[in-house]
N, C-alpha and C positions, 0 to 999 in steps of 0.2 A: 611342349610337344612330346607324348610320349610313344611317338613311333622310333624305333628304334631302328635308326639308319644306317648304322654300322653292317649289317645284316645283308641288305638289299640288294648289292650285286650278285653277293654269293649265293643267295637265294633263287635268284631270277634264273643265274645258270645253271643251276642243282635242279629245278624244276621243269627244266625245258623238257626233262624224258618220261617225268614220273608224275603221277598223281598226288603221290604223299609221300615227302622227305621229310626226316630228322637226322638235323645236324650235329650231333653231339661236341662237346670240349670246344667250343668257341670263345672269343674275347668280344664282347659287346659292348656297345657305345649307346649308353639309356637317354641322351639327347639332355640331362641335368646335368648329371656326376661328370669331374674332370677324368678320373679314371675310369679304364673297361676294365668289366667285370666279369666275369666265365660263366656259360650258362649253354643251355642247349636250345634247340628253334627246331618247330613243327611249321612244317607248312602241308595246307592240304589243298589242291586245285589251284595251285596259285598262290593262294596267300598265307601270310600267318595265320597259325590257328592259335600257337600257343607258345610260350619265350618263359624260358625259369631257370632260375640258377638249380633246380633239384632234376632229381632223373625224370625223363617223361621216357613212358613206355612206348616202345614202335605200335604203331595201329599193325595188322597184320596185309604184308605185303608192299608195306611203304620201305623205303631206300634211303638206307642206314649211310650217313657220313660221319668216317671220323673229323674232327678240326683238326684236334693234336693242341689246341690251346692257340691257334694261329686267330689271325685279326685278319677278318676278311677285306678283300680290299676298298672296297667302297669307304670304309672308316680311314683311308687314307688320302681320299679324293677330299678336294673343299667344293662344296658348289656353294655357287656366289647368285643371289637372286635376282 
């Protein structure tokens, strides 16, 4: 599975006011690797648009987050199926 779940709560909340957010300096969880990894998250409408450990530039008028290198909290949740 390479949705990257770590992501998703912070996402959902980061979205609820804006059209297009980028996260920057986050700790991601690639649903393989035992370790998170640092990388930045686009989302446009809702969803991911685009996840990379390198710089993605803001689209213009989308809503800059810093992370600070923090692990958002969803990667702390287990869910159990």
């Amino acid at each position: 599975m390479r949705i990257l779940i770590a992501v998703s709560a912070l996402l959902l909340a980061a979205t609820a006011g804006a059209d297009t957010v980028l996260i920057n300096d986050v700790r991601i969880f690639n649903g393989v690797d035992a370790e998170l990894s640092a990388g930045n998250v686009l989302v446009d409408d809702g969803r991911i648009a685009k996840i990379s450990s390198t710089t993605i530039d803001a689209p213009e008028g989308a809503t800059v987050i810093d992370g600070n290198g923090r692990v958002p909290p969803a990667s702390r949740t287990v869910v159990k199926p």
